[in-house]
C-alpha positions in Angstrom: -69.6 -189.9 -80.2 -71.9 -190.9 -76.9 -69.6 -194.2 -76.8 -66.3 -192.2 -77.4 -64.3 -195.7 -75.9 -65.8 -197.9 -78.2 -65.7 -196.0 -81.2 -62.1 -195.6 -80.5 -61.4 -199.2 -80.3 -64.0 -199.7 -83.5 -62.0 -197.5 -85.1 -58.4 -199.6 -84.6 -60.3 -202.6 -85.5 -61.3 -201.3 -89.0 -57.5 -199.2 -89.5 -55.9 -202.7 -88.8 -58.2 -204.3 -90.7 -57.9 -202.1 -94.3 -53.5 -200.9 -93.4 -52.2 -204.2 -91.5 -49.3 -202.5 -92.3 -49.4 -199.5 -89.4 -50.0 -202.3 -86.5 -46.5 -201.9 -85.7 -46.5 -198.1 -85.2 -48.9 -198.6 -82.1 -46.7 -199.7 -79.0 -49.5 -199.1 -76.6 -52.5 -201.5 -76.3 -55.4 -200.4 -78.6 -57.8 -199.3 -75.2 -55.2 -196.8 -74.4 -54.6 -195.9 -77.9 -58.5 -195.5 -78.5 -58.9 -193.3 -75.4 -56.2 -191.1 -76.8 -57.9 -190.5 -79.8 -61.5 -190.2 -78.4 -59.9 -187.2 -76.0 -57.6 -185.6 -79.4 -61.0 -185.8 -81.2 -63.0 -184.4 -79.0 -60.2 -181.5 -78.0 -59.9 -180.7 -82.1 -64.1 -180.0 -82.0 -63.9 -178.0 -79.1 -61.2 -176.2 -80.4 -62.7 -175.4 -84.4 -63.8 -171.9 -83.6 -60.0 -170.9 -82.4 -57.9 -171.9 -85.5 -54.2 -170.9 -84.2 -54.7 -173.3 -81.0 -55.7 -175.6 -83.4 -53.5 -175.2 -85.8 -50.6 -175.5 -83.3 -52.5 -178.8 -81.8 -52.5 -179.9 -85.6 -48.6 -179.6 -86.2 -47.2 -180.4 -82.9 -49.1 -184.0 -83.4 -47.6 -184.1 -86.7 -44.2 -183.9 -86.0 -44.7 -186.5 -83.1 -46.6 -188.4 -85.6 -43.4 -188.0 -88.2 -41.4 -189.0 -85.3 -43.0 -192.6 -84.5 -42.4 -193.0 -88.7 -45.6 -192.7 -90.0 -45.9 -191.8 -94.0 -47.9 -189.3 -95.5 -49.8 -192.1 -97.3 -50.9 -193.5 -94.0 -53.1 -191.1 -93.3 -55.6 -192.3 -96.2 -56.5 -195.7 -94.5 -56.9 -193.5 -91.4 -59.3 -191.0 -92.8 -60.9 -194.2 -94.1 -61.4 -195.8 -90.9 -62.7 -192.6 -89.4 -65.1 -192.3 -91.5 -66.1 -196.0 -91.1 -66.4 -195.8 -87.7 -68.3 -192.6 -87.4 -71.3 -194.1 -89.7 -70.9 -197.5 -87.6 -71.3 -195.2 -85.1 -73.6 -192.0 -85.5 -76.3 -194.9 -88.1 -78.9 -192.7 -89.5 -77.5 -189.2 -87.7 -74.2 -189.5 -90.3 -76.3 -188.2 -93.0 -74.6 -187.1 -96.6 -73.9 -183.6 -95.1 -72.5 -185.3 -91.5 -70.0 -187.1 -94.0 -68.8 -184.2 -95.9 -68.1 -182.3 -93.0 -66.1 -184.7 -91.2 -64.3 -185.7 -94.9 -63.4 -182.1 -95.2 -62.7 -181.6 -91.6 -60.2 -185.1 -91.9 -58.8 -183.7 -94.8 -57.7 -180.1 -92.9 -56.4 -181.9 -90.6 -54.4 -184.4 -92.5 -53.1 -182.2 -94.6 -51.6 -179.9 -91.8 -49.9 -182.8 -89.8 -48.6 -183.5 -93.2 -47.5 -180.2 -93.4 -45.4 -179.8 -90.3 -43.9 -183.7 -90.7 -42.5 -182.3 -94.0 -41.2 -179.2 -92.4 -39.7 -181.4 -89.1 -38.4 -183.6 -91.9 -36.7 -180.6 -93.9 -35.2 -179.2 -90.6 
């Protein structure tokens, strides 16, 4: 994303808009929060071709994540917003094939966070 900052705070703008209900989990202001996920984003791309450091990245956020109380079912509208704000973002470059990657991609990623709540949960 060339304008990583405000994507980020794009990207809190639509979450809040479509789950009003998560504005609570966000104690820090949403610039701070957006930076935070630009710089997650862009250290889960760089790190796609080394799947254990990502894999540990993946489930280490999750449990924090399962710590602040954040539902499995929360991750929908997130994926949703992500995916909103990348075609806000990327216009004409987040062709059919752009989408399905980063829907796949969202998915993985969700789904191992989810993963290693449930196991931090079952602890």
């Amino acid at each position: 994303l060339s304008k990583a900052p405000d994507a980020g705070s794009l990207f809190y703008a639509r979450l809040f808009e479509i789950a009003p209900e998560v504005r609570p989990l966000f104690k820090e202001q949403t610039p701070t929060q957006a930076r935070k996920l630009t710089d997650m984003l862009g250290l889960a791309i760089r790190s796609l071709r080394d799947s254990a450091t990502l894999t540990g990245m993946l489930e280490a956020l999750g449990r924090r994540h399962g710590g602040y109380g954040v539902t499995a079912a929360q991750y929908r509208p997130v994926g949703e917003a992500l995916i909103w704000t990348l075609r806000q973002s990327l216009k004409e470059g987040f062709t059919p094939d752009v989408e399905a990657a980063w829907t796949k991609l969202y998915g993985a990623v969700a789904a191992t966070m989810i993963q290693a709540q449930n196991s931090a949960r079952a602890a």
